[in-house]
Residue frames relative to the residue before (quaternion, step in Angstrom):
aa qw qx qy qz dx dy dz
X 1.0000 0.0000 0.0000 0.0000 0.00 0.00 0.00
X 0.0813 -0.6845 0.7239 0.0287 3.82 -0.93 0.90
X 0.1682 -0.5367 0.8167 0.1289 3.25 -1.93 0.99
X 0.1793 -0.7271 0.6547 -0.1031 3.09 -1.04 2.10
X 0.7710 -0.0154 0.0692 0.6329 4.12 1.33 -0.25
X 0.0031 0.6453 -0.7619 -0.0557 3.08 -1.35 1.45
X 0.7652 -0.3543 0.4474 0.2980 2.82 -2.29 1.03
X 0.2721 -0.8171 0.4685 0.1969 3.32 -0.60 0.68
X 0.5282 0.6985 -0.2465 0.4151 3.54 1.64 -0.71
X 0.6909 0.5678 -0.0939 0.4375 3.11 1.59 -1.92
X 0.6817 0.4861 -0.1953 0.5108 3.36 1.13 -1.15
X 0.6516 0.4529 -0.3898 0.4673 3.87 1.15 -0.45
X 0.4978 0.6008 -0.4701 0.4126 3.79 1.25 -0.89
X 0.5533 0.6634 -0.2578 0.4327 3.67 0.82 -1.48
X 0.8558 0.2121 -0.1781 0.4369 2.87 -0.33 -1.06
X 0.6786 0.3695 -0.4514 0.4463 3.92 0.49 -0.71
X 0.3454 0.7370 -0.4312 0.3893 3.70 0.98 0.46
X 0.7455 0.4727 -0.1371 0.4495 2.88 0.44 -1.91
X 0.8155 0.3661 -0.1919 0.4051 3.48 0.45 -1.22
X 0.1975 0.7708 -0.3286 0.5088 3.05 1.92 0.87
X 0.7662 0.3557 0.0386 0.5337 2.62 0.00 -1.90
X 0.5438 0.5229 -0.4888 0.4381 4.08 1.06 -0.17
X 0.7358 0.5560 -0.2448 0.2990 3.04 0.72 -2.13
X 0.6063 0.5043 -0.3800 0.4834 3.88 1.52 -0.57
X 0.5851 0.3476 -0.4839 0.5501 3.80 0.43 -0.69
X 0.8932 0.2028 -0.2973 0.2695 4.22 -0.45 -0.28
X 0.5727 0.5436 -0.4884 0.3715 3.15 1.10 -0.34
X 0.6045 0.5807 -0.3751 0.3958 3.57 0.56 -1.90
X 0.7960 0.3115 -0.2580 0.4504 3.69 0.19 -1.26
X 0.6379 0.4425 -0.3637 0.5148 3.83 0.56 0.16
X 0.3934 0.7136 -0.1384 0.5628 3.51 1.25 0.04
X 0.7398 0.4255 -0.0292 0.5204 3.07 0.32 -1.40
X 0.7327 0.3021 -0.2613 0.5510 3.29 0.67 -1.61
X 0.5164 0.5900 -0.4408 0.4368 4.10 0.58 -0.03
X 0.6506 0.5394 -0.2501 0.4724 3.42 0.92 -1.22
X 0.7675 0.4799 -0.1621 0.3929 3.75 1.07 -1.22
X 0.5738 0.5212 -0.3418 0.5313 3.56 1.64 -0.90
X 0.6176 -0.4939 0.4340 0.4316 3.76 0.86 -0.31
X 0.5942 0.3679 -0.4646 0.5437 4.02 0.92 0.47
X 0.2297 -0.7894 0.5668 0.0541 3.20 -0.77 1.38
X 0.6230 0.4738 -0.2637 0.5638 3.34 0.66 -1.45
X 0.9145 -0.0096 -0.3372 0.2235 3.50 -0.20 -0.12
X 0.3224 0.7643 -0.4260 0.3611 2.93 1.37 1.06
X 0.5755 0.5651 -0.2763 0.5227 3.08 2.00 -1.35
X 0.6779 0.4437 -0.3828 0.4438 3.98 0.69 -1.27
X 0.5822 0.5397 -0.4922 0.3570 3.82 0.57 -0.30
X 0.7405 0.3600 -0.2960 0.4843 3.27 0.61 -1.51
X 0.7493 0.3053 -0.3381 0.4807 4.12 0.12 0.07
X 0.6905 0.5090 -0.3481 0.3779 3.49 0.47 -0.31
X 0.6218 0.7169 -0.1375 0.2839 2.93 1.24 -1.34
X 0.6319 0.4264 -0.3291 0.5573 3.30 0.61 -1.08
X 0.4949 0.7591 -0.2812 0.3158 3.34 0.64 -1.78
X 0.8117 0.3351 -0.0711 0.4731 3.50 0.61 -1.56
X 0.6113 0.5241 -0.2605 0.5327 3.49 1.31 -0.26
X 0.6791 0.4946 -0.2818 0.4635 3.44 1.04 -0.21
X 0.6845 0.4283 -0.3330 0.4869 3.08 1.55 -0.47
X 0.5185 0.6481 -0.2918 0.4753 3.08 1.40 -0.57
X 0.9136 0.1338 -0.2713 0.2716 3.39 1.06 -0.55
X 0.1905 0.7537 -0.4435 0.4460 2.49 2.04 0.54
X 0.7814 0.4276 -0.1972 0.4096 4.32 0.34 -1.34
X 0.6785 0.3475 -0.3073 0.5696 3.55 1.52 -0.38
X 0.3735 0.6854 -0.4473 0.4366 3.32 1.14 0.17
X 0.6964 0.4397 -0.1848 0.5362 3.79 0.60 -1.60
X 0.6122 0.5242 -0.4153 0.4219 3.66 0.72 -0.88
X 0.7225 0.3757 -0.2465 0.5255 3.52 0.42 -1.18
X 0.5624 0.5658 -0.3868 0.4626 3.85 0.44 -0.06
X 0.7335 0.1686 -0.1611 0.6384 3.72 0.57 -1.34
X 0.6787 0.2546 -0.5881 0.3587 3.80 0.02 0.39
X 0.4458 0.5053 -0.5791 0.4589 4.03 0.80 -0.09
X 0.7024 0.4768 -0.3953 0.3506 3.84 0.07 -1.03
X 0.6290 0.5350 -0.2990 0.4783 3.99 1.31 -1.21
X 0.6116 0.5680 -0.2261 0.5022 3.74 1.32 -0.82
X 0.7269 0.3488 -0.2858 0.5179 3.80 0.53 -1.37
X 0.4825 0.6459 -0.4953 0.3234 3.92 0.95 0.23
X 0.6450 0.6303 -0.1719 0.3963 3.06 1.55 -1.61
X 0.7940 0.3519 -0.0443 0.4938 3.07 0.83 -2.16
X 0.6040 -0.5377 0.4466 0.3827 3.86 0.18 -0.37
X 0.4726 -0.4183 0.5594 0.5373 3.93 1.16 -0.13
X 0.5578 -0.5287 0.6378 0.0496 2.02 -2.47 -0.09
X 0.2339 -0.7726 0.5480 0.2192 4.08 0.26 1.75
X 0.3975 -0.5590 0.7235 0.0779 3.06 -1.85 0.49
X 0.2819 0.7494 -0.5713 -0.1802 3.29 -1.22 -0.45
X 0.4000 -0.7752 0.4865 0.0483 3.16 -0.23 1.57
X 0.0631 -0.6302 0.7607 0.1426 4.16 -1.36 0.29
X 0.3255 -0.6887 0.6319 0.1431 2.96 -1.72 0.82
């Protein structure tokens, strides 16, 4: 099996997911510790903003790496697999 083209739409949803789900495990707790040292305001924009900005962030480098794997797997042949059942 060869992956010769990922969806490029699918693979950015994915990924601006993930870096969701990053931006909560560090922002929220980095955040917090702003909020406790006595910087609130930017303790508060970290913990809400933060994720927020990582999702877009990985949501746009997501597509990049999608359509330049797809401009690459033209060149090279994809990428083989070899699955067991």
């Amino acid at each position: 099996m060869t992956i010769k083209k990922i969806n490029t739409g699918s693979f950015a949803k994915l990924s601006g997911v993930l870096f969701i789900l990053l931006g909560i495990i560090v922002c929220i707790p980095a955040g917090l510790y702003f909020i406790i040292t006595g910087n609130s305001l930017e303790g508060i924009m970290i913990a809400v903003f933060g994720p927020a900005v990582l999702g877009l962030d990985g949501l746009i480098s997501g597509f990049v790496f999608a359509l330049c794997f797809n401009i690459a797997s033209r060149f090279a042949g994809g990428i083989k697999l070899e699955i067991e059942q």
